[in-house]
C-alpha positions as CSV (number, residue, x, y, z in Angstrom):
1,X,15.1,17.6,8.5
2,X,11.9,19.3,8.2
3,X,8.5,17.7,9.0
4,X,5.8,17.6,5.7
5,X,2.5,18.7,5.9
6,X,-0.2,17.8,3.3
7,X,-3.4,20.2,3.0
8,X,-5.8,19.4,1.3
9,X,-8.0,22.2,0.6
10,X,-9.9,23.5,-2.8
11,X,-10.5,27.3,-1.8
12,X,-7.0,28.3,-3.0
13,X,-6.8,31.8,-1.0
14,X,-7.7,29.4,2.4
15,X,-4.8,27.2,1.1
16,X,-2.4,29.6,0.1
17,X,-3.0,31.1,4.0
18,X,-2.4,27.9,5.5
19,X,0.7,27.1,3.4
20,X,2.4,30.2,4.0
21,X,2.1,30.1,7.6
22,X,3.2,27.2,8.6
23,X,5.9,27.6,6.3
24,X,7.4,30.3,8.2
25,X,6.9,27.7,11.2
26,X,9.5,25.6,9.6
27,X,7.3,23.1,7.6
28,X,8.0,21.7,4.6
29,X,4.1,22.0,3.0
30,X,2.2,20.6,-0.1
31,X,-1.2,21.6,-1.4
32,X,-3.3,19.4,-3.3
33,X,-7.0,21.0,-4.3
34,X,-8.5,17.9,-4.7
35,X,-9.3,14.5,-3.4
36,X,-7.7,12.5,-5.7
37,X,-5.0,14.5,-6.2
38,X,-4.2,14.8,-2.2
39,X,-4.2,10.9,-2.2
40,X,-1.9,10.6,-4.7
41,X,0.8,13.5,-3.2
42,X,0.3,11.0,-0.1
43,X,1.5,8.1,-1.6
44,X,4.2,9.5,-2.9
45,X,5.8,11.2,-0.4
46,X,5.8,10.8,3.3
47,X,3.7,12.8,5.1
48,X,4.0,13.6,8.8
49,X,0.3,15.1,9.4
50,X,-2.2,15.9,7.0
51,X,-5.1,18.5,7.3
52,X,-7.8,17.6,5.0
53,X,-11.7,19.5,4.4
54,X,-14.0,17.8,3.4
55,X,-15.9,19.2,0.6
56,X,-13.9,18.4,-2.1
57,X,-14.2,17.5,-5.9
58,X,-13.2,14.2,-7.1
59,X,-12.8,12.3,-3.8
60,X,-14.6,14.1,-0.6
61,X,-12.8,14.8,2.1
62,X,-14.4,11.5,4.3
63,X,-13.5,9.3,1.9
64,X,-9.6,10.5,1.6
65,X,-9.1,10.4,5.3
66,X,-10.2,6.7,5.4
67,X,-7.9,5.8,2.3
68,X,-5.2,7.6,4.1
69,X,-6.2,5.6,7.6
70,X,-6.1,2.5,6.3
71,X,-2.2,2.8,5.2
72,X,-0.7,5.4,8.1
73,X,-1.3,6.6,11.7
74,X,0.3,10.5,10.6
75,X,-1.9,12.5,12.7
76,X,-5.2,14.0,10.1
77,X,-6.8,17.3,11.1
78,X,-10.0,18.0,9.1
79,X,-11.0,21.9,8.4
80,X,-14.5,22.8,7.6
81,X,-17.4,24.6,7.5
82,X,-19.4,22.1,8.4
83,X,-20.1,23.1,12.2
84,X,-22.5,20.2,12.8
85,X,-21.8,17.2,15.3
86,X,-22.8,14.4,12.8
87,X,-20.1,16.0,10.9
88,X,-17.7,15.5,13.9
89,X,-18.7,12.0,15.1
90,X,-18.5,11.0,11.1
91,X,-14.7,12.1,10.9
92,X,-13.5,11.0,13.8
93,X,-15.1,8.4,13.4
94,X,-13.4,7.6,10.0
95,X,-9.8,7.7,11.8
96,X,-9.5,11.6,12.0
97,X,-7.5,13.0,15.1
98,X,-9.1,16.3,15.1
99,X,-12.0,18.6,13.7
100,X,-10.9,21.9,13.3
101,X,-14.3,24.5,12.3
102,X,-13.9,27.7,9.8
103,X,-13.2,30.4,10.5
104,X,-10.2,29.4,12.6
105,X,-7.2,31.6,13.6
106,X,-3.5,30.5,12.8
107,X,-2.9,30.1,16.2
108,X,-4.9,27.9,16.6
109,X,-3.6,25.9,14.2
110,X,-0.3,26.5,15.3
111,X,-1.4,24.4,18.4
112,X,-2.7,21.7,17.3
113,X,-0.4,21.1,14.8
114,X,2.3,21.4,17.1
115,X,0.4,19.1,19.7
116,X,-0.3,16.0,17.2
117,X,2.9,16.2,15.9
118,X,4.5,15.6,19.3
119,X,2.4,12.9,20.4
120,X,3.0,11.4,16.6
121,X,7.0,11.6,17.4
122,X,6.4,10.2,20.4
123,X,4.6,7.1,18.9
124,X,6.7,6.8,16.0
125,X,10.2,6.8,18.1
126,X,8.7,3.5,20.0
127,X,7.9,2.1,16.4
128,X,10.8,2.7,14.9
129,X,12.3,-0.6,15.2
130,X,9.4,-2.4,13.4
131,X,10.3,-3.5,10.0
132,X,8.4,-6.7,9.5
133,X,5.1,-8.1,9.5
134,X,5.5,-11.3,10.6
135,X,2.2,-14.2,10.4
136,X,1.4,-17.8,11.4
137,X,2.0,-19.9,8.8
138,X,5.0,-18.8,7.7
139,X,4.3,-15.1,6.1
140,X,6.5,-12.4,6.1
141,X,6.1,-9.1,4.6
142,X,9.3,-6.7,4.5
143,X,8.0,-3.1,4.8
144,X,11.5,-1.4,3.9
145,X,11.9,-3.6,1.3
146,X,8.3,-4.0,-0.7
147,X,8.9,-8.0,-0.6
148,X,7.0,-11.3,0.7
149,X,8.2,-14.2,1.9
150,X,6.7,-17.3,2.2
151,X,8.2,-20.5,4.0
152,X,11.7,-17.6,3.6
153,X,11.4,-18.1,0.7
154,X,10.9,-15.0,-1.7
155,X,7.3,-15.2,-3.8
156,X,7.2,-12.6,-6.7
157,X,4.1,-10.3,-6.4
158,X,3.3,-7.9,-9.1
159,X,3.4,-4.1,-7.0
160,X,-0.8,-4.0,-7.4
161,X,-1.2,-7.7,-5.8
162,X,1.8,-6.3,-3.3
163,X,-0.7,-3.2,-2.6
164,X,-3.3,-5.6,-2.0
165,X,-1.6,-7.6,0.3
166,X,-0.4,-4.6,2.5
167,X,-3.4,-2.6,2.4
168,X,-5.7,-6.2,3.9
169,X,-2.5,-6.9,6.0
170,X,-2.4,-3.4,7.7
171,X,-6.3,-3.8,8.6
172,X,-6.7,-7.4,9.6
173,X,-10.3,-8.9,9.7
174,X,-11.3,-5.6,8.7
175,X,-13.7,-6.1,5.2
176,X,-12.8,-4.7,2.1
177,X,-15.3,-4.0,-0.4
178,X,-13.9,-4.8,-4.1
179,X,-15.4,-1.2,-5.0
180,X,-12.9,0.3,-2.0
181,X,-9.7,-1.9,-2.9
182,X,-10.0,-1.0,-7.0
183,X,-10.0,2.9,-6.3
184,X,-7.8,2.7,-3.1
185,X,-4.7,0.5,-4.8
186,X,-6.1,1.8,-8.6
187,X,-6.7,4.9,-8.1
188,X,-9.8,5.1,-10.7
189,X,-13.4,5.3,-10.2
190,X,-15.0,1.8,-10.0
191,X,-17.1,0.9,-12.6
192,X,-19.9,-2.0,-12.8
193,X,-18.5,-5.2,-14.4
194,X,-14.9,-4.1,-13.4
195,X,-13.0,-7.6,-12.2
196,X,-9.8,-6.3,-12.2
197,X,-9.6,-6.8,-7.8
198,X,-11.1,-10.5,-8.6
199,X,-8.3,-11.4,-10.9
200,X,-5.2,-9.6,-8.8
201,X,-6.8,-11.6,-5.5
202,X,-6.9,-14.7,-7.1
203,X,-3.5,-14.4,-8.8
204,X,-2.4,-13.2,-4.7
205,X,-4.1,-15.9,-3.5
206,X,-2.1,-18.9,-5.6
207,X,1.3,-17.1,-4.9
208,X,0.2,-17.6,-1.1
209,X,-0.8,-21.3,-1.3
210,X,-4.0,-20.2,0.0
211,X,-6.9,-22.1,-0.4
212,X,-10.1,-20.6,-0.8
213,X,-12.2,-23.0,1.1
214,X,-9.9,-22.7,4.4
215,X,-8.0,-19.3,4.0
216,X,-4.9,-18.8,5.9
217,X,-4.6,-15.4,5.0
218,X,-7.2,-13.9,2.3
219,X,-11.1,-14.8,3.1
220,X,-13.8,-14.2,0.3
221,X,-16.7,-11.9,2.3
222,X,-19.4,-13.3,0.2
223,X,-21.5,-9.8,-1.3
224,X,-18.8,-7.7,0.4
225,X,-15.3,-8.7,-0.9
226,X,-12.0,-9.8,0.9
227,X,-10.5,-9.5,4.6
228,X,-7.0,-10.7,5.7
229,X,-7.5,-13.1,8.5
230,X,-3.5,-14.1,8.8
231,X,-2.8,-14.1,12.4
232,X,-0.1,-12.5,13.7
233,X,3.4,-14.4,15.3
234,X,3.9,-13.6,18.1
């Protein structure tokens, strides 16, 4: 079965080069010439490795490689013409594996393609066998399955307050700002006076039995937003 490749690129003739070529290196490749359109290829499909730039309309290129961080480890390769090392540091930084500059030749890309992708396999085949997350107080989220259970017993989540859940889960004690949750999970711009994360986390948060005042899983950052702070069974 052939790996997929996402690039994420808006000069179209740099794209169409790109796609092409690794193509005829046996790829299955998708193009998406924006942001917000490359975030919503990812979620639909599943990726292997993405290469992303990072001037981008809609969504920069920063900001799509921490949405797609925060939900995978697929090795992310960022192409640019930004030579600078703030630029560098601020990608890799933001979960990126690799900062490859423009111009760049094919074999070079060739390469490092073909190196993340190996070390990827390598980490994937020793993950294979994980499909649970599994917490203290009785808190299981099936992966394969897109279902919680609670004490075993099944709670029924709408899929936005099941987004929620995974996306804090997958990044525990890490703090979510309400503005990054809405256009993360929603996929829309966040606009002031928008409570539409306040209401899904509360709803969440009575499904859970979780009490506000001494969280087990969901903790209120107060003038940030929300971090999962469910620890994990060993």
């Amino acid at each position: 079965m052939k790996e997929k490749l996402l690039i994420v690129e808006d000069d179209e003739a740099i794209a169409n080069i790109l796609k092409e070529h690794l193509e005829k290196e046996g790829y299955e490749v998708t193009w998406a010439s924006t942001g917000k359109e490359g975030l919503e290829d990812f979620k639909k499909e599943n990726f292997q490795l993405a290469m992303i730039d990072i001037m981008l309309p809609e969504m920069d290129g920063f900001s799509l490689c921490k949405n797609i961080r925060w939900i995978s480890e697929i090795p992310i390769l960022i192409i640019s013409a930004k030579q600078t090392d703030l630029d560098k540091v601020k990608g890799l930084k933001l979960g990126a594996d690799d900062y490859i500059t423009k111009p760049f030749s094919l074999i070079e890309i060739s390469a490092r393609v073909d190196a993340h992708l190996r070390r990827y396999r390598k980490k994937e085949g020793a993950n294979e066998n994980s499909s649970n997350m599994e917490f203290k107080n009785d808190l299981t989220i099936l992966l394969g399955e897109n279902t919680v259970l609670l004490k075993e017993k099944e709670i029924q989540l709408t899929s936005k307050e099941f987004d929620l859940l995974l996306l804090m889960a997958q990044n525990p004690n890490k703090a979510f700002s309400k503005k990054e949750l809405y256009e993360h999970i929603w996929q829309c711009l966040d606009v002031d006076g928008n409570n539409t994360v306040t209401v899904h986390v509360k709803a969440l948060r009575e499904k859970l039995k979780d009490n506000v005042k001494n969280p087990m899983f969901i903790q209120t950052v107060w003038g940030t937003g929300y971090k999962f702070v469910g620890e994990k069974r060993i």
